[in-house]
N, C-alpha and C positions, 0 to 999 in steps of 0.2 A: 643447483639451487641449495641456498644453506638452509638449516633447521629452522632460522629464523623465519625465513619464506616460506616451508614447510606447512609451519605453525599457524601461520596467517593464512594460508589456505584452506589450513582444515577448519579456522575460523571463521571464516569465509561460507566455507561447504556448510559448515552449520548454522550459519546466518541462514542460507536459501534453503535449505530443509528445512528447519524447523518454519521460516512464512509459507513454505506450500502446504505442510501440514495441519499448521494450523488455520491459516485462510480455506481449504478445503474444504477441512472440519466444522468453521463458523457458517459455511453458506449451505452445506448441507443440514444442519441443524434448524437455521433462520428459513430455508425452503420449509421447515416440517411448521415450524412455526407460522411462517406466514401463509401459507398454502394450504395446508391444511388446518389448522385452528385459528385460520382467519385476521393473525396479529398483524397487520398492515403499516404499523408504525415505526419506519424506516429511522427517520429523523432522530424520535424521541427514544428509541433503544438506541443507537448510537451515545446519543448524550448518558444513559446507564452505563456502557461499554466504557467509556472514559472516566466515568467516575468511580466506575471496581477500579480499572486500573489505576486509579492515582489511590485509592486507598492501598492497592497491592503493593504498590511503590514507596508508599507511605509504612508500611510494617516493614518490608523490605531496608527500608533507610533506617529502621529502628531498631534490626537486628544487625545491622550493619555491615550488608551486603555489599553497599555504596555507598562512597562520599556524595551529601550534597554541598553543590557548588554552585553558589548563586555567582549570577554576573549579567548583565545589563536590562534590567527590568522592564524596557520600554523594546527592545526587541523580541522578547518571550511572549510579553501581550502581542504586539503585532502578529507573532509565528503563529501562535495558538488563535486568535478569532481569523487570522487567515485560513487556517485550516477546517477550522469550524465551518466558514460560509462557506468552502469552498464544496465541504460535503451535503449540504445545503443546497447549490448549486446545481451540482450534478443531480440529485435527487427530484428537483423541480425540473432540470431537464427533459428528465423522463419522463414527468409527471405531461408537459407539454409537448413532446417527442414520440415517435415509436420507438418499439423497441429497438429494429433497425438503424433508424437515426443515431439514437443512443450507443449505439454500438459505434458506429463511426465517429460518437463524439472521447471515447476512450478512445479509436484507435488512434486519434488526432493528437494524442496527448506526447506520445513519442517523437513525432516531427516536429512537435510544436518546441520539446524541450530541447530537443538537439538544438535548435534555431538560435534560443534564446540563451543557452550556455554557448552557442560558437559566437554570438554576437557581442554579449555582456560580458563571459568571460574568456573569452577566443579559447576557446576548447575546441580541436583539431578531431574530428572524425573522418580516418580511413574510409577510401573507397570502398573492400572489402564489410567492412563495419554496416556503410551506407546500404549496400546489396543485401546483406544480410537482414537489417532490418526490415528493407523493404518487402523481400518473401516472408518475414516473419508475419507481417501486416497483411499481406495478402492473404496468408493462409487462414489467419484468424477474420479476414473480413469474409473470407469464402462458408465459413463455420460456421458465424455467427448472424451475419447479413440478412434478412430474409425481406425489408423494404425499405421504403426510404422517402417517407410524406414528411416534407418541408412544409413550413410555416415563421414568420415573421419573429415573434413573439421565443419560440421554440429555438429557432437559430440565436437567435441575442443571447437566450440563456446557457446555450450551448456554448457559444463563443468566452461566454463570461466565466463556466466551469475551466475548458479550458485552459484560459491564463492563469486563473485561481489556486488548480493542481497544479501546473506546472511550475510558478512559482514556491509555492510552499513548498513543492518536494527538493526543488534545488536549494531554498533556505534549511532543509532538513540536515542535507549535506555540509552548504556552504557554515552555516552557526556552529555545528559540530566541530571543524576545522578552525573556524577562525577563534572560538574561545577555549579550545582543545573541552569541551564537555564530548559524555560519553552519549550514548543512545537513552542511558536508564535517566543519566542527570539532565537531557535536554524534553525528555518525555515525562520525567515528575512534573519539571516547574513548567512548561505546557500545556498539559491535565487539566487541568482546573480553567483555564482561561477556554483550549475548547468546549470540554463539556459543560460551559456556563451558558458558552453563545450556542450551543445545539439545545439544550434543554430552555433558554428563552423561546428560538423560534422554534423548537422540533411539533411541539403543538397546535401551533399554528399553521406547518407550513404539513403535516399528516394531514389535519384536518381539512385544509382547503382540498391538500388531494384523495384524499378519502372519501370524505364526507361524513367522516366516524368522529367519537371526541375520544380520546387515548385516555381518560380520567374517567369514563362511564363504560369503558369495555368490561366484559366478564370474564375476570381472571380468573380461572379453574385451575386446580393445584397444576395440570398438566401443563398449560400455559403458566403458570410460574416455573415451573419443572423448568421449559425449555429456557424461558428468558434467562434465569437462574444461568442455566447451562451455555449460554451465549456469551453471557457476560464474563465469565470465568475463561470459555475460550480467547475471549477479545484479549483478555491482558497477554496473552501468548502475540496474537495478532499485530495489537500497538507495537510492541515492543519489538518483535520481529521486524516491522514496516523501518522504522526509527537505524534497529542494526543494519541492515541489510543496505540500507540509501547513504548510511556511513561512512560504510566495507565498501560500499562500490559505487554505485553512482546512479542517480535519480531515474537512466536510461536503462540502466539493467534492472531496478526496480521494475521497472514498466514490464520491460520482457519477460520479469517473472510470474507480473499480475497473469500475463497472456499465457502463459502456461500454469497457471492456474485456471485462467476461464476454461481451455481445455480439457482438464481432468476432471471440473465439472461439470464439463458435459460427458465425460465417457463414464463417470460416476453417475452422473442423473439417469446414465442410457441402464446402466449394469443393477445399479442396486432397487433405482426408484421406476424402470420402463417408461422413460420420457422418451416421444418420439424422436428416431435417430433416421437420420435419411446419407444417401452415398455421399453426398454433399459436404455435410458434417464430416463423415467420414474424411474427405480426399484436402478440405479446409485442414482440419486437427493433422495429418502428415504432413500437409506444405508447411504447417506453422513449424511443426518439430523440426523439418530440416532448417529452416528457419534460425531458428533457437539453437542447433547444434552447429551452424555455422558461426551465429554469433558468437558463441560460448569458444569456439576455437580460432578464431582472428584476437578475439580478448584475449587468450591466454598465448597466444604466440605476441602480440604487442606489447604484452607484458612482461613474456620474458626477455624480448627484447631489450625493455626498458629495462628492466634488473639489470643488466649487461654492461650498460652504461652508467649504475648508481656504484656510488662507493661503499664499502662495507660496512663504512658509520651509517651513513643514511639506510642501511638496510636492516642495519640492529634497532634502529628505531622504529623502521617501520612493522618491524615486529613486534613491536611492544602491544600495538593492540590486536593483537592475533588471537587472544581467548575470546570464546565466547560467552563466559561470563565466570566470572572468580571471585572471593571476597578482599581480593584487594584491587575493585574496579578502580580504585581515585587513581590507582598508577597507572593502570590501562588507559586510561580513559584520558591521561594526559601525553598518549605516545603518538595518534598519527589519526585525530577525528574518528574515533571507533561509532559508526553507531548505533525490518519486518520489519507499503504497497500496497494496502490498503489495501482514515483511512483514509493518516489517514495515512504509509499514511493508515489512516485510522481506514476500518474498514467501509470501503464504496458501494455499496449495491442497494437495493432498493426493492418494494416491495414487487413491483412488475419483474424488474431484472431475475430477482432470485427463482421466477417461475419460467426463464427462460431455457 
């Protein structure tokens, strides 16, 4: 493998560190938050989350970190309110779901995408590949599972989450590519159009599952502490989700979310004494062998494929190998550069984050 490929891995490698780090970090925070000081408002901190970030983005563009690059107006709106309800979605899922159910409406979200890229854009998934996710899913459904009360109402909106992520996380990819923008240039002009349609409905759709109003809560410096401290995280988070679905693809995104649900349960178990039972335990190994199968069928068909590329197309594909430089506009125009929410911005919700 030449430096160019190198490069782009170590790229890569820092793409997925830095979203498990930072996804980690935001739901152990938002657990202290909502669990403890009772901030229950999923929805409408999201929509704060989006709008640091596009401020962060916004100074970022000013000190000239990144080229912006506008380009087709009417598919940015689309990307960004699809994103928005689609966090919406999921969150009213819950609201109408257990958490079990809920749990299998994520793991859904992986079979769903493979289906819909091998159908729409005939993307070719390895048997290997296929097995491998499958134990990844099992493992995480072994972990995290604990019931499973269906209802009418609860299914519908499950179903409707569903296609919601899985579309927008393939447009996350697919728009990065087609207009060569980067992760930073497709998450500025984004920003604003999510965090518009989260912060119309976030209040209304807490409230209905609350039954709290997010405008008459008592913010104590503590509770602004964390939010404060959520929302700083988040722009790590956006931003990570955006690179990461770039670099690789809307299905290893996923795989990563699910190695993050695991390390927040063996974090929940270790720091915070949330009940941990053998279950958990033998769930969180099947998922890892899981994830370390997947991770090494990827990287043998990868280098496979290198094998058969010519050494132009592999100097190119190096081009977006950093993970972030100040002269993104060239990066950013080498090979769709682009941190799984959530979304994607981040996904969870006030029930989920006490799982």
């Amino acid at each position: 493998m030449g430096v160019g490929g190198e490069k782009f891995q170590l790229g890569t490698v820092g793409a997925l560190s830095l979203s498990v780090v930072s996804s980690v970090s935001i739901v152990i925070c938002n657990k202290a938050l909502m669990s403890s000081l009772g901030f229950n408002f999923a929805t409408t901190l999201t929509s704060w989350h989006l709008l640091v970030t596009f401020c962060s983005l916004h100074v970022a563009l000013w000190m000239k970190f990144f080229e912006h690059k506008p380009f087709d107006s009417r598919t940015v709106m689309g990307f960004g309110v699809l994103n928005g309800i689609s966090i919406g979605l999921l969150n009213l899922s819950l609201g109408f779901n257990s958490v079990g159910f809920y749990q299998m409406t994520k793991l859904a979200i992986i079979p769903c995408t493979v289906i819909l890229e091998t159908l729409f854009f005939r993307k070719k998934f390895s048997r290997s590949i296929q097995m491998s996710l499958s134990v990844l899913l099992c493992g995480v459904g072994v972990a995290t599972i604990t019931d499973l009360q269906l209802n009418l109402m609860g299914s519908i909106l499950s179903l409707l989450a569903i296609i919601t992520t899985c579309i927008a996380q393939i447009m996350t990819n697919t728009i990065q590519k087609k207009f060569k923008v980067s992760s930073t240039q497709l998450l500025y002009q984004s920003c604003p159009y999510q965090s518009l349609t989260l912060f119309v409905i976030g209040p209304f759709l807490d409230g209905f599952l609350t039954n709290q109003n997010v405008f008459a809560f008592d913010y104590t410096s503590q509770v602004v502490f964390f939010i404060v401290l959520s929302c700083l995280i988040s722009v790590s988070v956006n931003f990570s989700t955006f690179l990461v679905i770039g670099k690789t693809s809307p299905v290893t995104y996923q795989v990563l979310g699910h190695l993050k649900t695991c390390l927040v349960l063996t974090f929940g178990y270790v720091l915070l004494h949330d009940p941990f039972s053998w279950r958990n335990i033998l769930g969180i190994l099947i998922a890892v062998v899981g994830m370390v199968l997947y991770s090494y069928f990827c990287t043998v068909e990868t280098q496979q494929k290198n094998v058969e590329v010519s050494p132009q197309q592999q100097v190119k594909e190096s081009e977006s190998a950093p993970l972030m430089s100040d002269s993104l506009s060239k990066v950013e125009n080498g090979g769709g550069v682009a941190d799984d929410e959530p979304l994607k911005v981040p996904m969870w919700s006030s029930k989920y984050s006490r799982a």
